[in-house]
C-alpha positions as CSV (number, residue, x, y, z in Angstrom):
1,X,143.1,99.1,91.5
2,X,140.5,99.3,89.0
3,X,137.6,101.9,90.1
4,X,134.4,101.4,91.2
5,X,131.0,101.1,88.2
6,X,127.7,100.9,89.6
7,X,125.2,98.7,87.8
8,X,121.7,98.5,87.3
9,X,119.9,96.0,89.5
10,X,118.0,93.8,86.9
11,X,119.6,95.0,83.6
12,X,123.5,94.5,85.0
13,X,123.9,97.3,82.6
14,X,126.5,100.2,84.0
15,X,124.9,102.8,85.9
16,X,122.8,103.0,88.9
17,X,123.7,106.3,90.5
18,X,121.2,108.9,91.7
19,X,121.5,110.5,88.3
20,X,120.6,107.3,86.8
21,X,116.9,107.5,85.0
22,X,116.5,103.5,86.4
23,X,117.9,104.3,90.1
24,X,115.2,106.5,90.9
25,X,112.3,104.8,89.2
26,X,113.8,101.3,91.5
27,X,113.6,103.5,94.7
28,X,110.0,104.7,93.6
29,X,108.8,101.4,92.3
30,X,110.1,100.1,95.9
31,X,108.0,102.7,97.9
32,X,104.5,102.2,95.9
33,X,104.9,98.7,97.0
34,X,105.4,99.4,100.3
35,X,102.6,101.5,100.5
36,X,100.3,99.5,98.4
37,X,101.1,96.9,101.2
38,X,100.6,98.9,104.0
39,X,97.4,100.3,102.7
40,X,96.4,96.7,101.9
41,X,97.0,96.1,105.4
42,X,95.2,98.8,106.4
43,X,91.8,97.7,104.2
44,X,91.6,94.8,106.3
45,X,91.0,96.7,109.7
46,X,88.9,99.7,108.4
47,X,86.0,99.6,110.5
48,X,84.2,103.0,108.0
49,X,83.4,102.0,104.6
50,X,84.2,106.0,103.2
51,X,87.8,105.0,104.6
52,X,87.8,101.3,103.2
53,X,87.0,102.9,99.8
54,X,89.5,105.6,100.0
55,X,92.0,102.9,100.9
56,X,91.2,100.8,98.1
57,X,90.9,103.7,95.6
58,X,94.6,104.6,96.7
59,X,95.7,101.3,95.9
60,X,94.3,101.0,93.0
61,X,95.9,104.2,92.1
62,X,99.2,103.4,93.0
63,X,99.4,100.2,91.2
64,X,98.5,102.5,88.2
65,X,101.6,104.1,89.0
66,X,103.5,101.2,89.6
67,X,102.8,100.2,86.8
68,X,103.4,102.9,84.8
69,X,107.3,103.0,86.1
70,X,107.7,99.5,84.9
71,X,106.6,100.5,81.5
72,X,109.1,103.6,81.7
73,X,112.0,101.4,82.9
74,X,111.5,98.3,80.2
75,X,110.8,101.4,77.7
76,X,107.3,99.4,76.7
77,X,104.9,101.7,76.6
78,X,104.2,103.8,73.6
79,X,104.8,107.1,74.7
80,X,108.7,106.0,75.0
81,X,109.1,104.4,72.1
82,X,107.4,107.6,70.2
83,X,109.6,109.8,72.5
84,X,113.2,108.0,71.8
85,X,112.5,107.7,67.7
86,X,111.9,111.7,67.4
């Protein structure tokens, strides 16, 4: 019986545990969508504009981070590519 490999979910590539770089930044990337949704959700039913602007500012925020992991995990922005030629 041949063990067990754990892959990454879009690359295929071997890996995929919790000590993988791309596991974690998957879970995270999961959960700022989730709660870009939710807060989203929430935008819609704020009844106090100070709380509809907070709720949008958050969003906006965490699709900043969002985006930010997706850069990190398709090694795109330039701070990577700087950091893995050194």
């Amino acid at each position: 019986m041949q063990p067990h490999t754990q892959h990454h979910a879009e690359t295929g590539e071997p890996g995929g545990g919790a000590g993988d770089p791309h596991h974690h930044t998957g879970k995270v990337s999961v959960q700022f969508a989730e709660m870009i949704d939710r807060l989203s959700h929430d935008i819609d039913h704020a009844d106090e504009p100070q709380l509809k602007a907070m709720l949008e500012t958050a969003v906006a925020v965490l699709g900043r981070l969002a985006a930010a992991f997706r850069r990190y995990e398709q090694k795109s922005e330039h701070t990577w590519k700087q950091a893995r030629n050194s």
